[in-house]
C-alpha positions in Angstrom: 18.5 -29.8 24.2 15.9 -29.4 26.7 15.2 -25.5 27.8 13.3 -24.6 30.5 12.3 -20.8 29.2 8.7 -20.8 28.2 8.0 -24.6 29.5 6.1 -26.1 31.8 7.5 -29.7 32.4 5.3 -32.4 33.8 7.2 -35.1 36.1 4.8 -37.5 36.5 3.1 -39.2 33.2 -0.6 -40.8 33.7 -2.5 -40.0 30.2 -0.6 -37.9 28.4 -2.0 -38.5 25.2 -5.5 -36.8 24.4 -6.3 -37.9 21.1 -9.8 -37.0 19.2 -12.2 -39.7 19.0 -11.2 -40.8 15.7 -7.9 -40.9 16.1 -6.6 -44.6 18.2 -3.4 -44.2 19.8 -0.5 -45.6 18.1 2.4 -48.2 18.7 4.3 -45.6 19.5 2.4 -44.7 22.4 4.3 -47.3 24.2 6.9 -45.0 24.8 5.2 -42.7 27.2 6.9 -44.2 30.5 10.1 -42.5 29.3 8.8 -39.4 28.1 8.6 -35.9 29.7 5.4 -34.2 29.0 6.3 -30.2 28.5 3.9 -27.4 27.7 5.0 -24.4 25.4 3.3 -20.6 24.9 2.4 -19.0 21.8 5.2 -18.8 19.7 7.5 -20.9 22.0 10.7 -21.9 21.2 10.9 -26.1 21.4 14.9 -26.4 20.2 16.7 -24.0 18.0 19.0 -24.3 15.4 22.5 -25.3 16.3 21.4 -26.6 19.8 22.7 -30.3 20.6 20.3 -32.8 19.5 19.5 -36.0 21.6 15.6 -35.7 22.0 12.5 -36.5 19.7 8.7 -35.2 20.2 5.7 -36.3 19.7 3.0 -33.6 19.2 0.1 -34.3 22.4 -1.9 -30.5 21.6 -1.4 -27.6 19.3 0.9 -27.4 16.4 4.4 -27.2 15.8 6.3 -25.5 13.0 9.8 -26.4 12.3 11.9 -23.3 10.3 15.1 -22.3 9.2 16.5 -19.1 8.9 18.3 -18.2 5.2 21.5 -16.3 4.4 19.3 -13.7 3.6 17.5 -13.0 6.6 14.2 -14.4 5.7 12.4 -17.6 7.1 11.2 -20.9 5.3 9.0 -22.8 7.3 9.6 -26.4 6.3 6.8 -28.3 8.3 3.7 -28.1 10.2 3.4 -30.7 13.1 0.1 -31.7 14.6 -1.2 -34.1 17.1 0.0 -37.7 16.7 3.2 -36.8 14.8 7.2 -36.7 15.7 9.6 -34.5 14.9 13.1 -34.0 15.9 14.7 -36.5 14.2 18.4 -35.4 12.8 21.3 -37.4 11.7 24.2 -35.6 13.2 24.2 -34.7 16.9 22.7 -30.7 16.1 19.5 -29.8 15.3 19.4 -28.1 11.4 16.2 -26.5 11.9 14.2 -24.7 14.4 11.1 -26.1 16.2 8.0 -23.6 17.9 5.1 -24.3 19.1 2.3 -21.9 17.1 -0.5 -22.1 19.4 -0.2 -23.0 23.3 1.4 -26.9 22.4 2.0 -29.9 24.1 4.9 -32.2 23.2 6.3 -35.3 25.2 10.0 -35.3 24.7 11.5 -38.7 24.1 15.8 -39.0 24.7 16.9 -40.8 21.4 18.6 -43.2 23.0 16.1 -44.6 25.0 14.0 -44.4 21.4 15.9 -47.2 20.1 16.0 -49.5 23.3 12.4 -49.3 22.4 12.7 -50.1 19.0 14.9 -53.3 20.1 12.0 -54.6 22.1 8.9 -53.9 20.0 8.9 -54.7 15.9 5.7 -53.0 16.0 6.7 -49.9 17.3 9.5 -49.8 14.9 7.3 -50.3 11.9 5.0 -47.2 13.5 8.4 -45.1 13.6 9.1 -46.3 10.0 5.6 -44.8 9.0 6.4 -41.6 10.6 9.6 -41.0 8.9 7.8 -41.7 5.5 4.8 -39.8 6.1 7.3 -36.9 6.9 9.7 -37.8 4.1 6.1 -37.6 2.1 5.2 -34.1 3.1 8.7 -33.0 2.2 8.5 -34.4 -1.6 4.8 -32.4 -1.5 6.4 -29.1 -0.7 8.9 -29.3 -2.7 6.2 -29.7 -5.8 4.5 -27.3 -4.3 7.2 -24.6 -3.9 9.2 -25.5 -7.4 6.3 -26.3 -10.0 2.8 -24.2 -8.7 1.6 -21.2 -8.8 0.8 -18.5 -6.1 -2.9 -20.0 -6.3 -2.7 -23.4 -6.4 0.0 -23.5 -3.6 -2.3 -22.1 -1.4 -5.6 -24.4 -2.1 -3.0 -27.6 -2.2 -2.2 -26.5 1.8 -5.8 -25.6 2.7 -7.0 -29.4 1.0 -3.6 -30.6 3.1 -5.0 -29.2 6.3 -8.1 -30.4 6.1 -7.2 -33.8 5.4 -4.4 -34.2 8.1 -7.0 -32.5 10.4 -9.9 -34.3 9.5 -12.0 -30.7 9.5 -14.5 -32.1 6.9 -14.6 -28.7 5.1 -15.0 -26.4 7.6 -11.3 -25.2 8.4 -10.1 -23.5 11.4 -6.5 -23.0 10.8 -3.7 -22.4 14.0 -1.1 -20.7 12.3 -1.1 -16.9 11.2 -0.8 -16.0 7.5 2.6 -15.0 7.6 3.4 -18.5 8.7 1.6 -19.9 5.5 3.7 -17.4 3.5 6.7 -18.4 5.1 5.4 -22.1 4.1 4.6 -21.6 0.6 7.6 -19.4 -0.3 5.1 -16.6 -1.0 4.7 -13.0 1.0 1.8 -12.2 3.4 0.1 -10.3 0.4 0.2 -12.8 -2.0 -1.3 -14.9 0.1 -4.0 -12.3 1.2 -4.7 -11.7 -2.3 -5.1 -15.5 -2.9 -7.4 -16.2 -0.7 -9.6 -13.0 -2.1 -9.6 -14.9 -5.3 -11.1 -18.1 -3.8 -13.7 -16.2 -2.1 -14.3 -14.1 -5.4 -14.2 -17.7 -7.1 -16.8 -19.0 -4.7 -14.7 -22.0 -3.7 -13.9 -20.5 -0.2 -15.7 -18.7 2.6 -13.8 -16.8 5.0 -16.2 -17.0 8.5 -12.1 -15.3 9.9 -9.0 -14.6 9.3 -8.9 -18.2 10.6 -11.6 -20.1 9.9 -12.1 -21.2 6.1 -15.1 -23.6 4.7 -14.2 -25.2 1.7 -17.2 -25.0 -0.4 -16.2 -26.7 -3.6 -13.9 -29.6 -2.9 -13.6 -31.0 -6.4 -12.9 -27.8 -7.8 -10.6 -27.4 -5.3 -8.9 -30.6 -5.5 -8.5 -29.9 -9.6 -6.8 -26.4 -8.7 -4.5 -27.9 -6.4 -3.6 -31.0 -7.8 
């Protein structure tokens, strides 16, 4: 379900879509005539969970983190969304999971239904959907690795050589979300992770520049830790 509390909706679509320079915009772009553009804060709530379904999104700006709350009271941050990629996809008609937007975001909202109209017209868009769903299906068999067979230190340089791929930041890391949302990723606490990245900066594989931004000084090293 749509909410209005913390979004800015944008009526009329021209060019939505402001990819980087090396990124080409995909088949699925084709669906931007029936898309709402909508702008979110800081910490914005996109859907929560137990709302009514019936929408998809497509990340314009920002990043999107999708969590669920456990029995217990603490929070497991299942995915990190970032420009180019969907998310909202369920198979029942609520939403499982929570969606927010980490930094100031941009999402166009697509109805589901009109989703598939889509799909009946275009094979190529459906293939693009298809690669979606895999690549998320992907990130879900990595963190489940991640969270069931690696260590506090590994975990945490296999999500830094993750981001940098999927970002394209060439080493030199500047990272949206807060470390308690990493924690909250990698099944670890705030300290753990604090102390981890002190050991890759004692290690001389990192340097912190901020709390934010990272440059990943010895990739192959890096890439033998995390693998």
């Amino acid at each position: 379900m749509l909410t209005q509390s913390a979004v800015t909706p944008t009526p009329h679509l021209q060019s939505p879509f402001a990819f980087p320079a090396s990124r080409k915009p995909a088949a699925s772009d084709a669906l931007t005539p029936i898309g709402v553009l909508m702008s979110f804060g800081r910490n914005a709530e996109i859907y929560a969970e137990g709302e009514t379904s019936g929408y998809v999104y497509k990340v314009v700006s920002g990043v999107v983190r999708v969590s669920k709350l456990l029995p217990d009271g603490r929070r497991q941050i299942s995915a990190f969304h970032l420009p180019g990629e969907m998310f909202g996809f369920e198979a029942e008609d609520v939403h499982h999971a929570s969606a927010e937007a980490v930094v100031p975001t941009k999402v166009i909202a697509f109805r589901w239904d009109g989703v598939l109209s889509a799909g009946k017209q275009s094979a190529s868009f459906v293939r693009e959907l298809l690669n979606l769903t895999v690549l998320g299906l992907r990130h879900t068999q990595d963190l489940l690795l991640l969270l069931g067979r690696k260590s506090a230190l590994e975990r945490l340089t296999a999500f830094l050589l993750e981001m940098d791929a999927r970002t394209g930041s060439k080493g030199v890391l500047d990272l949206a979300m807060p470390r308690h949302d990493i924690a909250d990723y990698l099944g670890l606490t705030l300290e753990t992770v604090s102390r981890m990245f002190a050991e890759l900066k004692e290690m001389g594989m990192v340097r912190l520049e901020s709390a934010r931004r990272v440059h990943l000084l010895d990739a192959a090293a890096l890439k033998a830790m995390g693998a």
